[in-house]
C-alpha positions as CSV (number, residue, x, y, z in Angstrom):
1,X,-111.7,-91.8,-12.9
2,X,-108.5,-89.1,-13.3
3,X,-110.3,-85.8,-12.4
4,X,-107.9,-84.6,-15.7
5,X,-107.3,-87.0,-18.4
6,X,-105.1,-85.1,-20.0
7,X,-102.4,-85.1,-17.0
8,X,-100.4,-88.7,-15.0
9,X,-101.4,-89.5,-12.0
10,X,-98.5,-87.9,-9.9
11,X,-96.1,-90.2,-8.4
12,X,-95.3,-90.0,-5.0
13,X,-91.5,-89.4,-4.2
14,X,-89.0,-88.5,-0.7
15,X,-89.1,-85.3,0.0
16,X,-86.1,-83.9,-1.7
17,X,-84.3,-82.3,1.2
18,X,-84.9,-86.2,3.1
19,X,-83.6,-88.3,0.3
20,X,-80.5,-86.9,-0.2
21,X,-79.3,-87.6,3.3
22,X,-80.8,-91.3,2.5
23,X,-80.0,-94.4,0.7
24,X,-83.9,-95.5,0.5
25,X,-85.9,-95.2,-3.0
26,X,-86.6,-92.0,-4.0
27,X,-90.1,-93.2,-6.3
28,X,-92.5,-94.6,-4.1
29,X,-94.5,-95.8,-6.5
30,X,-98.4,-96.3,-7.1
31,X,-100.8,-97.7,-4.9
32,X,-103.4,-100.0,-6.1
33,X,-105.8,-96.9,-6.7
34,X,-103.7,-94.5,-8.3
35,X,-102.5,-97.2,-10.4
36,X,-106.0,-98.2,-11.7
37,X,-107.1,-94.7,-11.9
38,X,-104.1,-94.2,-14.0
39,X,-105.3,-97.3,-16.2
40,X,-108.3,-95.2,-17.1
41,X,-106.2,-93.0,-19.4
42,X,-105.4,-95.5,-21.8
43,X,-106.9,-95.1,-24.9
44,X,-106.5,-99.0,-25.8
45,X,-105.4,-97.4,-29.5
46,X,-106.1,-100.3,-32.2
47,X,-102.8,-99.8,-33.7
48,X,-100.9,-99.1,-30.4
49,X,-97.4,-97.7,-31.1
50,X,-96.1,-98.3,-27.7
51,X,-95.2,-102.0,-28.1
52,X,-93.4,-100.8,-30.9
53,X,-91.5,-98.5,-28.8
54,X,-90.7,-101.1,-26.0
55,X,-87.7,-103.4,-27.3
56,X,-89.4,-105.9,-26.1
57,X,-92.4,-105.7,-27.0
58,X,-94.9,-105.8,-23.9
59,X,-98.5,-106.0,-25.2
60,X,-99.0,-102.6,-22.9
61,X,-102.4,-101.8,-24.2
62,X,-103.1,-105.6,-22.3
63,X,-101.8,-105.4,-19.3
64,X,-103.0,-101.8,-18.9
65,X,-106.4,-103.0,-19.5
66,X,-105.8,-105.9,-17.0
67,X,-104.9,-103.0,-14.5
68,X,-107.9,-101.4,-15.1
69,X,-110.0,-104.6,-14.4
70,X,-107.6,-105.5,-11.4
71,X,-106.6,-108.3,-12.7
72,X,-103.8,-108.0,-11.7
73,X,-102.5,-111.8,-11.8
74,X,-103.2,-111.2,-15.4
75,X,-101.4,-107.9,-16.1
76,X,-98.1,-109.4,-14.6
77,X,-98.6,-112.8,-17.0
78,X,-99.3,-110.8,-19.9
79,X,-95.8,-108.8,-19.0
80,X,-93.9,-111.5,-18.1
81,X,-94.6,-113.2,-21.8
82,X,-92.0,-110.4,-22.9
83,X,-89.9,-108.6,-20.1
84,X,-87.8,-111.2,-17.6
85,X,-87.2,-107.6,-15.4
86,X,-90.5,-105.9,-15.3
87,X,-90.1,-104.3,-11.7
88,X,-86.3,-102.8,-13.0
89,X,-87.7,-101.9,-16.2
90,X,-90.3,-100.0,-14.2
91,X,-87.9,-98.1,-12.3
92,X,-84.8,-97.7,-14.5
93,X,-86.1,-97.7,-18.4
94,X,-86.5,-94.5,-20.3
95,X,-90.0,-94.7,-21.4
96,X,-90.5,-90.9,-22.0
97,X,-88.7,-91.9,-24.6
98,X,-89.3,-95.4,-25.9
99,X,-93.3,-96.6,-25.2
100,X,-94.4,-93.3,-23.6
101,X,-92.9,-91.2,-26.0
102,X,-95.0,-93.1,-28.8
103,X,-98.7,-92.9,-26.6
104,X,-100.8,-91.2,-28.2
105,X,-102.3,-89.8,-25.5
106,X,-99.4,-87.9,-25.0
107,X,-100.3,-86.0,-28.5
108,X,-102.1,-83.2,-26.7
109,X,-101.6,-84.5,-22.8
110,X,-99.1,-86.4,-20.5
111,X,-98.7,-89.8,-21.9
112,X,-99.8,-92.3,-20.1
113,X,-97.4,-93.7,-17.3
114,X,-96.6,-97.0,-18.5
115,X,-93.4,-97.6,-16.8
116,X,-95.0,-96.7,-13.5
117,X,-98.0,-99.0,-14.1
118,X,-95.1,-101.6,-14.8
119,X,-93.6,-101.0,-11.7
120,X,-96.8,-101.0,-9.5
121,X,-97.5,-104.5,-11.4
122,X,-94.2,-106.7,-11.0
123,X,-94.0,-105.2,-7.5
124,X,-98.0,-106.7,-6.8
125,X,-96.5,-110.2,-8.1
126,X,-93.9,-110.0,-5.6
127,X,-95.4,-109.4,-2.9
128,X,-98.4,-111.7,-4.1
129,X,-95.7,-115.0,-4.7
130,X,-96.8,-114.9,-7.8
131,X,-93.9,-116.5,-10.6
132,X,-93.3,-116.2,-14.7
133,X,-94.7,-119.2,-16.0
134,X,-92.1,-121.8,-17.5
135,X,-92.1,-124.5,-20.0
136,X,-93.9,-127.2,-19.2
137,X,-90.8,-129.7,-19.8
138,X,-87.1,-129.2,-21.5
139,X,-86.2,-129.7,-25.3
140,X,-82.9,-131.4,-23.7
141,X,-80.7,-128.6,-26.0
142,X,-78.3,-126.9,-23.3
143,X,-77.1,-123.5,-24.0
144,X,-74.8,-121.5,-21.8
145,X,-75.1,-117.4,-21.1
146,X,-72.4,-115.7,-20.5
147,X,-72.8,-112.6,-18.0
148,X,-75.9,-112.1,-15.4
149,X,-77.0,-108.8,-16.7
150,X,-80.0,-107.6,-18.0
151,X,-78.9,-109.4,-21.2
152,X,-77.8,-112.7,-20.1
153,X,-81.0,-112.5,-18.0
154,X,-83.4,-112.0,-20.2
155,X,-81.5,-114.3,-23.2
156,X,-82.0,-117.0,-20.4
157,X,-85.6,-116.6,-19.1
158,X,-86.6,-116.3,-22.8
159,X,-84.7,-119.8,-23.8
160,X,-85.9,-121.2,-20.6
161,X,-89.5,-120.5,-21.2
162,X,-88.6,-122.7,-24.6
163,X,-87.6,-125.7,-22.8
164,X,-83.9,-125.2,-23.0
165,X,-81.5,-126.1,-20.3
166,X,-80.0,-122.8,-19.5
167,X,-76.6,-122.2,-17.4
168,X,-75.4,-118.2,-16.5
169,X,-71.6,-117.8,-16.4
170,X,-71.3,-114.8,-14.0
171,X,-67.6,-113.3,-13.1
172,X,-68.8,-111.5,-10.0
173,X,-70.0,-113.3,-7.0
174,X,-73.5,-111.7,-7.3
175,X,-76.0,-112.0,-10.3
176,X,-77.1,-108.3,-11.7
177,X,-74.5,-107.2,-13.8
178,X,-74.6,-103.3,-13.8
179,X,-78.2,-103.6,-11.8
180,X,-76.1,-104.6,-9.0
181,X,-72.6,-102.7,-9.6
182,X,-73.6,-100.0,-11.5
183,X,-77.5,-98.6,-10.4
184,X,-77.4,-97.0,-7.0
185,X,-79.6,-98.5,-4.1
186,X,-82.1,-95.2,-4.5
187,X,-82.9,-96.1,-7.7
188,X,-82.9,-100.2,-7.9
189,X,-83.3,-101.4,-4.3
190,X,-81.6,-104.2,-4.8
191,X,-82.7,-107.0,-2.2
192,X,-86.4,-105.5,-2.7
193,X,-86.1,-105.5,-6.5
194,X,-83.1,-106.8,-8.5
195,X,-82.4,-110.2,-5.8
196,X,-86.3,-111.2,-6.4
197,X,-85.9,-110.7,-10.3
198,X,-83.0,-112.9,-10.5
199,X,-85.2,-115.0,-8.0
200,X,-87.7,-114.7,-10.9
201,X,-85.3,-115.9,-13.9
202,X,-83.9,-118.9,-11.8
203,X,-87.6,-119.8,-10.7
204,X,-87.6,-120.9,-14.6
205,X,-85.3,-123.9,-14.2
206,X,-82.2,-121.1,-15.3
207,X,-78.8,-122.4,-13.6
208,X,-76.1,-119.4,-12.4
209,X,-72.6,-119.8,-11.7
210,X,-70.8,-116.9,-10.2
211,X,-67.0,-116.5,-9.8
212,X,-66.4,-117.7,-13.3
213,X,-64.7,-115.3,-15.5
214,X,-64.6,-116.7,-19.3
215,X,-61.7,-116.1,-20.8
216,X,-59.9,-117.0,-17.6
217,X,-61.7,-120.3,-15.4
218,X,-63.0,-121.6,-19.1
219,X,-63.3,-120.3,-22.9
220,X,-65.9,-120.3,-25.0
221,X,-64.3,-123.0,-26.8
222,X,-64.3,-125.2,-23.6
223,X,-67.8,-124.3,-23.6
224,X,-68.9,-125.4,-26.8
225,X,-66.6,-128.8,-27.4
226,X,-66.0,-130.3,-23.6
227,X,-68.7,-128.7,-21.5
228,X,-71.3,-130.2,-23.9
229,X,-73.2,-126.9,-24.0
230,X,-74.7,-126.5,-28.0
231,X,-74.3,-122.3,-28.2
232,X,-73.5,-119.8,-25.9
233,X,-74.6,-116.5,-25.4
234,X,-71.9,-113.4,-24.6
235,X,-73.8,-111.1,-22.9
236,X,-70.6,-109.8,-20.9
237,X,-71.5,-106.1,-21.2
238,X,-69.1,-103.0,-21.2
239,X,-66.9,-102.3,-17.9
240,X,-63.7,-101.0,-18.7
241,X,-63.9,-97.1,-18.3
242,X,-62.8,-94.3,-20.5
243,X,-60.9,-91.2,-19.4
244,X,-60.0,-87.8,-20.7
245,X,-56.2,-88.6,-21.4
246,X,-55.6,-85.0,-19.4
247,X,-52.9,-83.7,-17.1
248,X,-53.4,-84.8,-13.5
249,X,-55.3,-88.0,-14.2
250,X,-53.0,-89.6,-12.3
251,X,-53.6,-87.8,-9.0
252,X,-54.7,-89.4,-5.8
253,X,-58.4,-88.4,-5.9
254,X,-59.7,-89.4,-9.2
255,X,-62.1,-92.6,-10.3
256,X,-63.7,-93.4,-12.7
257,X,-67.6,-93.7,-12.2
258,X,-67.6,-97.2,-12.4
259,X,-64.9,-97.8,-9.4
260,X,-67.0,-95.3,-7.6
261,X,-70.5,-97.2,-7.9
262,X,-69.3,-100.8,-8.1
263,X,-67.6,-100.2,-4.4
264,X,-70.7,-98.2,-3.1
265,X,-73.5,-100.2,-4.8
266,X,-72.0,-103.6,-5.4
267,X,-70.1,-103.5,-1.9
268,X,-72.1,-101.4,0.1
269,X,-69.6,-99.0,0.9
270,X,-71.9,-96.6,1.9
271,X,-73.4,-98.9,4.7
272,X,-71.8,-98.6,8.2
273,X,-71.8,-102.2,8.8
274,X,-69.5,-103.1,5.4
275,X,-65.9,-102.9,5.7
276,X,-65.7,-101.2,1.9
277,X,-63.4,-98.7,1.2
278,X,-64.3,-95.5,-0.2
279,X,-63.0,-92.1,-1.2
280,X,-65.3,-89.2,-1.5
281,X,-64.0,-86.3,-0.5
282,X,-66.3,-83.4,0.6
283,X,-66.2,-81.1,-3.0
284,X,-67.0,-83.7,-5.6
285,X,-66.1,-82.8,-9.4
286,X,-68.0,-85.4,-11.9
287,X,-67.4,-85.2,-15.4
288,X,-70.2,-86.7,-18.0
289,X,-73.6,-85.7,-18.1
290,X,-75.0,-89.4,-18.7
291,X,-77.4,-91.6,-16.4
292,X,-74.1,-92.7,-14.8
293,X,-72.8,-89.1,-14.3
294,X,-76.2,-88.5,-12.5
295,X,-75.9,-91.4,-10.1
296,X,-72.5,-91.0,-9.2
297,X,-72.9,-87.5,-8.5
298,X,-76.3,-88.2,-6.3
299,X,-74.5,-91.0,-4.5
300,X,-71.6,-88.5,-3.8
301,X,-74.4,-85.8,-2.2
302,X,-75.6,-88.8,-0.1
303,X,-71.6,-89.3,1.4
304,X,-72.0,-85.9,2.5
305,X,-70.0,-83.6,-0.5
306,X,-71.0,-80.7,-2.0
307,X,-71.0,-81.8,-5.7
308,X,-70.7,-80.3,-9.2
309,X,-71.5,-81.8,-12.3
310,X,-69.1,-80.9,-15.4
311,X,-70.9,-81.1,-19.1
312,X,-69.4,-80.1,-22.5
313,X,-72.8,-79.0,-24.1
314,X,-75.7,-77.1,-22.8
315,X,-78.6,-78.7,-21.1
316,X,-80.9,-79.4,-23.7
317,X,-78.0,-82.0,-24.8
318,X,-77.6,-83.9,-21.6
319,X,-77.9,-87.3,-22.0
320,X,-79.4,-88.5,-19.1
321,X,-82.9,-89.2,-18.8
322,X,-84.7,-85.8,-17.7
323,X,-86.1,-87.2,-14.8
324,X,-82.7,-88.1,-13.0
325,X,-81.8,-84.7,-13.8
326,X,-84.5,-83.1,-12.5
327,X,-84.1,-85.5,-9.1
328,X,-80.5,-84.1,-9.1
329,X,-81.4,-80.6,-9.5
330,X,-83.5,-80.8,-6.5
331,X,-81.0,-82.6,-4.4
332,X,-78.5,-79.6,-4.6
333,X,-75.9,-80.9,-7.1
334,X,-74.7,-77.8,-9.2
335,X,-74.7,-78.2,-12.8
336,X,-71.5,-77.0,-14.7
337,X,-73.0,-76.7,-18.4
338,X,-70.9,-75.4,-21.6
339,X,-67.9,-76.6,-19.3
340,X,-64.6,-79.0,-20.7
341,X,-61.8,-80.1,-18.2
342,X,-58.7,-79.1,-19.5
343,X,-56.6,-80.0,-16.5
344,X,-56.9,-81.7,-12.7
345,X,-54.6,-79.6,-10.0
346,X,-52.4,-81.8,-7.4
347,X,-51.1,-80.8,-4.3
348,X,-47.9,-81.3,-3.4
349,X,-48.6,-84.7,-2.3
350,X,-50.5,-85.6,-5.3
351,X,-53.5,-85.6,-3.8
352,X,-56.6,-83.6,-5.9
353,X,-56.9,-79.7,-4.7
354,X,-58.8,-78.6,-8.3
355,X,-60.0,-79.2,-11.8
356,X,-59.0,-76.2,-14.3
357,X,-62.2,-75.7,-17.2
358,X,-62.8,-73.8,-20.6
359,X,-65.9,-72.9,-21.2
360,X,-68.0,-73.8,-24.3
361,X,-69.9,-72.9,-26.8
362,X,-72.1,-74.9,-29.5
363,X,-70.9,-74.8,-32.8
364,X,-71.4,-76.9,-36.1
365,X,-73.3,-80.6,-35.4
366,X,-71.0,-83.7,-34.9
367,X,-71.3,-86.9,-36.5
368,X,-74.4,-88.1,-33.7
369,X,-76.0,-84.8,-35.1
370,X,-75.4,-83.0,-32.1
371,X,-73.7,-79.6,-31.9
372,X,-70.6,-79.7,-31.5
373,X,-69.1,-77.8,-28.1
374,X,-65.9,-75.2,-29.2
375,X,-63.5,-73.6,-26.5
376,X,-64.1,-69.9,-25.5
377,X,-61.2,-68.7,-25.6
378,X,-59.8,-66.7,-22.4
379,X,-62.4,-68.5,-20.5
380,X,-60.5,-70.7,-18.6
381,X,-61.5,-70.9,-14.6
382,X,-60.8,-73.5,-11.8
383,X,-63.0,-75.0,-9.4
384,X,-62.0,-76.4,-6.2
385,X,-62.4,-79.7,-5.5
386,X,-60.5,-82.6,-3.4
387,X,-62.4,-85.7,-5.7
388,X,-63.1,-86.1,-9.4
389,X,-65.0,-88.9,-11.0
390,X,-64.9,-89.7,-14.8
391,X,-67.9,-90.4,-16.3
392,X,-67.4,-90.6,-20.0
393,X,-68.6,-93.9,-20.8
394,X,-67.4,-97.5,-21.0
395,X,-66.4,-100.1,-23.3
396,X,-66.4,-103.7,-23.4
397,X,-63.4,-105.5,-21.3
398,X,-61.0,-107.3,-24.0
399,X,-60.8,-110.8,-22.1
400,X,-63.5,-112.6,-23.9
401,X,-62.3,-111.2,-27.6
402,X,-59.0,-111.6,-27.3
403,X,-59.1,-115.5,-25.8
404,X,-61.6,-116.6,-28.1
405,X,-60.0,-117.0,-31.6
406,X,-62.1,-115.9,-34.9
407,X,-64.9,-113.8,-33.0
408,X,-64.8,-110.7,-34.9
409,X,-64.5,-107.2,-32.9
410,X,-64.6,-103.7,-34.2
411,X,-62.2,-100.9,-33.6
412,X,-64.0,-100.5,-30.1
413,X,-63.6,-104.1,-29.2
414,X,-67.2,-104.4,-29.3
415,X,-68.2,-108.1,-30.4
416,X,-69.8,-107.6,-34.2
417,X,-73.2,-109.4,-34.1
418,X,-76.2,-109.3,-36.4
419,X,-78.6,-106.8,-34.8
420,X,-81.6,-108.9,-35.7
421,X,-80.2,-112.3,-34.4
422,X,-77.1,-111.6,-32.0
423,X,-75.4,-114.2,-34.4
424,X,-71.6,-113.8,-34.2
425,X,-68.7,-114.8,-36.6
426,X,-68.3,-118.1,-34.8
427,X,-70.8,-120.9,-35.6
428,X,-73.0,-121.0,-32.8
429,X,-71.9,-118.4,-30.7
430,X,-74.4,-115.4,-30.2
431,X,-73.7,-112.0,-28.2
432,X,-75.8,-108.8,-27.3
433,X,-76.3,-105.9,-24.8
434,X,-73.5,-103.4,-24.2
435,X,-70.9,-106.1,-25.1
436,X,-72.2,-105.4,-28.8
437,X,-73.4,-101.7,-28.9
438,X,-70.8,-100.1,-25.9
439,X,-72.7,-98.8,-23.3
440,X,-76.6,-98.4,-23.6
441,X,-79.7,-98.4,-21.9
442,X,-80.6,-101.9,-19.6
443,X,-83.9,-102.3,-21.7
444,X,-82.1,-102.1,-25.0
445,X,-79.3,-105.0,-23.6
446,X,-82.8,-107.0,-22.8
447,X,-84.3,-106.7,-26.1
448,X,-80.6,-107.5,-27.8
449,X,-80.6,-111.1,-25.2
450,X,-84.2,-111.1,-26.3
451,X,-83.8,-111.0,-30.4
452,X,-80.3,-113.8,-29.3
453,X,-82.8,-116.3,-28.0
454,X,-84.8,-116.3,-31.0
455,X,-81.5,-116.3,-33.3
456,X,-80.6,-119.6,-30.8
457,X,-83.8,-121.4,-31.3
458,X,-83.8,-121.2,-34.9
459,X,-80.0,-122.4,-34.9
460,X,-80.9,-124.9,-33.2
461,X,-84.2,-125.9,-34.9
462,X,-82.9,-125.8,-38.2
463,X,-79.5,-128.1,-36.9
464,X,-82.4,-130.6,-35.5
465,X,-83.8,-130.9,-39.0
């Protein structure tokens, strides 16, 4: 048993000053007997708030228990009822502040690691063969999914499990979504993890088709009235970056985050045997203080730059999850807080020599209730730089919206969909994840595909009688 109840089970992890010259997973995970002695902390609460705190809804205080036993078989079927991604959720989720930031346990101690125990569990089953369990035979309803991210995954395993004849639509040429493109290699492995998940989901009877972009190869209309497919699920998240709209934007030198990852992670740039083009120059600027800001700017240490990471607010406002910013701190990357680009310096050949800031203070709260960051004035200073990557959030690509007549957008050209069902304005058609909300977290986008396959069961119960 935990010599102190009160306190996780540390986590092994690369040595700092190793990792960041290294593409390799940083978390190493639990071992069968720091996982089950981490079990023993579970207080196996009656009314347990952490499955109210997971979007979808793992029976935790079961498959903790399970862990404890070693059952271990069990803890992954008990899992795998709810989550289609259990060994990325274990890695990628932010449980400090979702099911581990409603453990009781954590009231006067360390909550229990729940993610971690996830992780150490789906990785078991896959090295163990062992499968989600799917439905014994199918209902004979097709339904097609657009987009092979964590929404379209887990909106497919989900209707798959219900008997349904399931098809992915994928416009890349791998299935992932931003687990491929967007999550670097030291955080989501992805032939060890996110390949055998989508392994996992297709192991369920789940068709995928990649190199079809909707909107372009077929419509959703196509879908629905020659394709034969009964409703469809958009689930085509958010990939068209957002910049600052400042001078030197232009210059030769600066990317948005997602250009940066999707060639490095999606293409392997940084792999020697991949013929991947990629700029990093050796003083990185990134701008953003989000999960994505984080990875881009610990993927840019790993090319070999000195890097700096530009944020508006203060610290305690950063919206990554703590841990990644406590992995970058001790990587080296230099946090720039209660810092605002005002400007990017070109040389004369266009080519990125600088980035001019203001510094920032915290002023009155903002609409999302945090406060809001006011120019210093007279504070203005440069720092020098030869690369600069944007990282200020995405939004939903147009393409789908604008070729699918009557499906109802707001002023972000995010798709408008009943939060509780993913129903859309078009009969029959059903969308969730970052397509809906902008860009979120992966395990909210599963338990938006998650609430969609319910909404397209009942649709297509209640049409049946």
């Amino acid at each position: 048993m935990a010599g102190n109840m009160m306190e996780k089970v540390p986590v092994r992890e690369q040595d700092p000053k190793v990792r960041a010259a290294n593409f390799e997973e940083v978390c190493l995970g639990y071992n069968e007997e720091e996982a089950v002695e981490e079990s023993q902390r579970c207080l196996h609460c009656k009314n347990a708030k952490c499955i109210g705190g997971c979007p979808v809804n793992i029976n935790i205080p079961e498959f903790i228990e399970a862990v404890k036993t070693r059952d271990f078989a069990k803890a992954y079927n008990v899992i795998s009822e709810s989550s289609s991604l259990p060994a990325v959720c274990g890695r990628v989720c932010p449980q400090e502040t979702q099911c581990e930031g409603k453990c009781i346990r954590g009231i006067k101690g360390e909550p229990v690691s729940i993610g971690k125990l996830e992780r150490f569990v789906a990785d078991w089953a896959k090295e163990n063969g062992i499968k989600p369990q799917g439905a014994p035979q199918k209902n004979g309803h097709r339904i097609a999914i657009i987009g092979a991210g964590p929404a379209g995954l887990t909106c497919a395993g989900d209707l798959a499990k219900l008997g349904y004849d399931v098809t992915i639509f994928e416009a890349l040429h791998k299935a992932g979504g931003v687990l491929v493109y967007g999550i670097p290699e030291f955080r989501l492995p992805k032939d060890k993890v996110v390949e055998k998940e989508v392994e996992n989901v297709r192991s369920l009877g789940v068709k995928i088709e990649t190199n079809v972009i909707v909107g372009r190869s077929v419509t959703i209309e196509d879908l629905l009235t020659k394709e034969g497919f009964e409703a469809v699920f958009i689930g085509s998240g958010a990939g068209l970056p957002m910049f600052m709209g400042i001078p030197g934007e232009q210059a030769k030198g600066v990317f948005s985050a997602n250009e940066f990852l999707t060639r490095n992670n999606l293409m392997k740039a940084y792999r020697d045997d991949y013929d991947t083009p990629i700029v990093c120059g050796k003083k990185v600027v990134v701008v953003g203080g989000g999960n994505v800001a984080m990875d881009a700017a610990r993927t840019s240490l790993r090319l070999g730059a000195e890097v700096h990471i530009v944020y508006r607010r203060s610290e305690a406002e950063l919206p990554a999850r703590a841990e990644e910013v406590h992995h970058a701190k001790e990587e080296g990357i230099i946090f720039d807080l209660l810092t605002n680009p005002t400007e990017i310096l070109a040389d004369e050949n266009d080519n990125v020599r600088g980035i001019t800031c203001i510094r920032m203070e915290l002023g009155e709260p903002d609409a999302s209730g945090r406060r809001r960051p006011v120019p210093v004035e007279g504070s203005e200073f440069e720092i020098e730089c030869d690369t600069v990557i944007m990282s200020l959030g995405t939004r939903p690509n147009p393409l789908i919206s604008s070729t699918t007549y009557g499906l109802d957008v707001n002023r972000k050209l995010c798709i408008v969909a009943e939060e509780e069902t993913g129903k859309t304005s078009l009969e029959g058609v059903y969308a969730g994840g970052d397509a809906v909300t902008g860009a979120a977290t992966v395990i909210l986008a599963m338990g938006a595909g998650k609430k969609a396959a319910a909404g397209i069961d009942a649709y297509i119960k209640a049409k049946e009688a």
